[in-house]
C-alpha positions as CSV (number, residue, x, y, z in Angstrom):
1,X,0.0,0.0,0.0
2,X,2.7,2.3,1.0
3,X,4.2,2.0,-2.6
4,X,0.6,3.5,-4.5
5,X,0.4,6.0,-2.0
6,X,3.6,7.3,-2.7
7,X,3.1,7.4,-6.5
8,X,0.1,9.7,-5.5
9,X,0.0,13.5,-5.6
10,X,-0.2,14.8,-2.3
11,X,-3.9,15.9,-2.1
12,X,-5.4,19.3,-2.5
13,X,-8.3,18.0,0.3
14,X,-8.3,15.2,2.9
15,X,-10.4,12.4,1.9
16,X,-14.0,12.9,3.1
17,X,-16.1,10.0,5.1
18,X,-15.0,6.7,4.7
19,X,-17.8,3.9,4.5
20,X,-16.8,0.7,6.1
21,X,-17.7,-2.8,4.2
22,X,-17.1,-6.5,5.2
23,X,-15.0,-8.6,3.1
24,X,-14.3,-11.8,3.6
25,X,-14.6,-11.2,7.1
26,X,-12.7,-8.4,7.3
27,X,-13.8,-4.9,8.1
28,X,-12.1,-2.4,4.9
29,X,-12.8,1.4,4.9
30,X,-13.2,3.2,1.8
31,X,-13.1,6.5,1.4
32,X,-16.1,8.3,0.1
33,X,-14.3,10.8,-2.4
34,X,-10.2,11.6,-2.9
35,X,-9.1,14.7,-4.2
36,X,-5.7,13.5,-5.3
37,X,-4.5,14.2,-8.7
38,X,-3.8,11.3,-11.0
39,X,-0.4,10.6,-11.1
40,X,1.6,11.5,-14.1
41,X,2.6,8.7,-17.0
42,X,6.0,10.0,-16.8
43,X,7.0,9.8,-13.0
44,X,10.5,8.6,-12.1
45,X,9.1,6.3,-9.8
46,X,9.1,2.5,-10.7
47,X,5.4,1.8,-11.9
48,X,3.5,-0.2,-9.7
49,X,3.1,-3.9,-10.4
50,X,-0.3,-5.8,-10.6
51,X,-2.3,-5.3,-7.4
52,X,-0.7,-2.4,-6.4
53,X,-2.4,-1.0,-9.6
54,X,-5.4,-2.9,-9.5
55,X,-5.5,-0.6,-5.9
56,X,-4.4,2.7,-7.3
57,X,-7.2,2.6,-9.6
58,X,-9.7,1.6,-6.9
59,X,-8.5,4.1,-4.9
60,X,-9.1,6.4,-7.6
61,X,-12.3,5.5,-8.5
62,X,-13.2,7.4,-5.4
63,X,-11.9,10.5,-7.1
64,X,-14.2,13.7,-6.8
65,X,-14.2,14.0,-10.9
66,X,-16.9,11.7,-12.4
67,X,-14.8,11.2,-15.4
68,X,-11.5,9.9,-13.4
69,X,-13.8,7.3,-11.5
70,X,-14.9,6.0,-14.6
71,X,-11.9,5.6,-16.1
72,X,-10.3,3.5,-13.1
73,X,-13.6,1.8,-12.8
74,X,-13.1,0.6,-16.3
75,X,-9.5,-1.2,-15.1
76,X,-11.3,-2.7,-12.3
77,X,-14.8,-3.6,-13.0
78,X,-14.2,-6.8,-14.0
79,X,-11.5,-7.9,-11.7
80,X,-11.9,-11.0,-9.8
81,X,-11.0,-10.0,-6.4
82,X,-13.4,-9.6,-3.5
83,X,-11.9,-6.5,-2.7
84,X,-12.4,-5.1,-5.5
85,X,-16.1,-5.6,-5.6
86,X,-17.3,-3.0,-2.6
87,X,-15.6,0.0,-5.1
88,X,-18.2,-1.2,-8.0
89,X,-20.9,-1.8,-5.9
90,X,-20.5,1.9,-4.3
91,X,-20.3,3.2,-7.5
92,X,-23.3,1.6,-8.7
93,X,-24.9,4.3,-6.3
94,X,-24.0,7.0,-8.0
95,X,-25.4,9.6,-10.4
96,X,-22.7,9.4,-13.6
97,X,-24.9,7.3,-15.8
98,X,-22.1,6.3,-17.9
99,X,-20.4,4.7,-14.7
100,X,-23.6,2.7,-14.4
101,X,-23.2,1.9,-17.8
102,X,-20.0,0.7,-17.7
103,X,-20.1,-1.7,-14.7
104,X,-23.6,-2.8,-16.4
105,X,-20.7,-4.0,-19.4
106,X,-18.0,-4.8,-16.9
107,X,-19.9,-7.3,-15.3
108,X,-21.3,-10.0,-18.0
109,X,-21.0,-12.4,-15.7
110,X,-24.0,-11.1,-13.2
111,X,-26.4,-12.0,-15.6
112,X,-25.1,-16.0,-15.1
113,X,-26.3,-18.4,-12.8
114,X,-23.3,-19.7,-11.0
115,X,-20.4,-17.8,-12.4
116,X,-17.9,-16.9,-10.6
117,X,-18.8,-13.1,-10.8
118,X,-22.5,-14.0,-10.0
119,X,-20.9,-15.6,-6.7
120,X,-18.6,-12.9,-5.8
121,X,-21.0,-9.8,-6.1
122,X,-23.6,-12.3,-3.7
123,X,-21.3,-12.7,-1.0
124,X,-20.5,-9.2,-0.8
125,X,-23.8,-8.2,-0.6
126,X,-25.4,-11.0,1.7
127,X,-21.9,-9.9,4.3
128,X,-23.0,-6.1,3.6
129,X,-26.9,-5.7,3.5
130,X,-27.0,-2.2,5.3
131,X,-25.0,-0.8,2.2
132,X,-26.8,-2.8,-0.1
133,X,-29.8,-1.0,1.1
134,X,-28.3,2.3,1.0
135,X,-27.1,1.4,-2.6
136,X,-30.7,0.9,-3.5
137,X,-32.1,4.2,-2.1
138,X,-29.1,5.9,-3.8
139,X,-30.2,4.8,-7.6
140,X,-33.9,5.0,-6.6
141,X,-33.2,8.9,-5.5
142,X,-30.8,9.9,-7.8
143,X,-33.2,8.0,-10.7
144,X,-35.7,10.4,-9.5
145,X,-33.7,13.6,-9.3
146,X,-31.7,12.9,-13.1
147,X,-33.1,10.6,-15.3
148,X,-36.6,10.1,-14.6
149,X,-37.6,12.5,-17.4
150,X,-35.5,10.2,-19.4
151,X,-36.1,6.6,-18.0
152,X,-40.1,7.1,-17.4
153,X,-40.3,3.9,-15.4
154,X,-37.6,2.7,-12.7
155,X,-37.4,-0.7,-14.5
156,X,-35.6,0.6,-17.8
157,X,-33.0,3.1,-16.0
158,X,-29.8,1.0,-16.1
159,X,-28.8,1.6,-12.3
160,X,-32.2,-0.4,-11.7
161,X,-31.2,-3.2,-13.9
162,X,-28.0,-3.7,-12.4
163,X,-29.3,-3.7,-9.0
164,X,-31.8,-6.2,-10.3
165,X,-28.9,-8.0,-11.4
166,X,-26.9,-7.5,-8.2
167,X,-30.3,-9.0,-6.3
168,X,-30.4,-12.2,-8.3
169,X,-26.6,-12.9,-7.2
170,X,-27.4,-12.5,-3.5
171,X,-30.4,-14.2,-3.8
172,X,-28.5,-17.2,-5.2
173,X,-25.9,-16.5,-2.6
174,X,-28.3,-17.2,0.0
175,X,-31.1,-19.6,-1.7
176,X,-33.8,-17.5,-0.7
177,X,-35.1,-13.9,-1.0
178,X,-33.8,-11.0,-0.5
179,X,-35.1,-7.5,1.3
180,X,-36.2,-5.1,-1.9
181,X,-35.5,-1.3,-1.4
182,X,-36.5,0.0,-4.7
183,X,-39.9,0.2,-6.7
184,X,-40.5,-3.6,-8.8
185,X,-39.1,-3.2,-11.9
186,X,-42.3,-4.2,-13.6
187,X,-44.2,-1.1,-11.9
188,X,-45.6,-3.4,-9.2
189,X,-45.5,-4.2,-5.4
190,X,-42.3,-6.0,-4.6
């Protein structure tokens, strides 16, 4: 850790409220937002080998600037590691509907009972069901506020059918149903 913290520009902000998540039984605090610049390309520091990168970029997929998340996001959306998976899953609950977009692509694997993504994202949210539920208020309210005039019904805004997606892994995970904070995707009671 101390070697992608050092490849990062000191910040112009201190990093505002970290959320804690369970993974794997282990209690990891994220921060909410970074205000670090990205580091430059042509730094005369040694570039950082695999999971120090694959931490750098989650680290700045916390970045303040919607475009910067995205663009880390899209280097670790569809990584493997359970670590990995809280940074997606907060950023599912965000406004940038291109970041929804792109985990929405990132994640093929959601859509397929068993896979090893399917499996992955379901642990993570059966461990983790407070910020699940937060999650799901998040892409309700910001549904409402930015893209209702564009996405009528809840059920065709794509933050809605990658929660629906995210609540058929855990589902799976736990062989049985799952609490619903969000408006049925067909319109309905659910």
């Amino acid at each position: 850790m101390q070697s992608v913290l050092a490849v990062m520009p000191e910040a112009r902000l201190a990093p505002t409220m970290p959320f804690e998540v369970e993974v794997q039984g282990e209690t990891v605090a994220i921060p909410s937002r970074i205000y670090n610049e990205e580091p430059s390309a042509d730094s005369e520091r040694p570039p950082l080998a695999g999971t120090q990168q694959v931490i750098l970029h989650c680290l700045y997929s916390r970045h303040s600037d919607g475009q910067v998340r995205q663009r880390h996001l899209e280097q670790i959306v569809a990584s493997g590691e359970p670590w990995v998976v809280p940074f997606v899953v907060q950023l599912a609950g965000e406004y940038v509907l291109e970041i929804i977009e792109a985990i929405g692509r990132g994640l093929p694997g959601l859509a397929i009972p068993g896979s090893a993504q399917r499996r992955l994202y379901g642990e993570f949210i059966a461990r983790n069901p407070a910020f699940f539920a937060r999650t799901e208020r998040r892409v309700v309210s910001y549904w409402s506020c930015y893209y209702r005039w564009k996405y009528g019904a809840f059920g065709t805004y794509p933050g809605c059918v990658l929660l629906e997606a995210f609540r058929a892994a855990v589902v799976e995970q736990v062989g049985g149903q799952w609490p619903r904070h969000t408006p049925h995707p067909a319109g309905g009671r659910g």
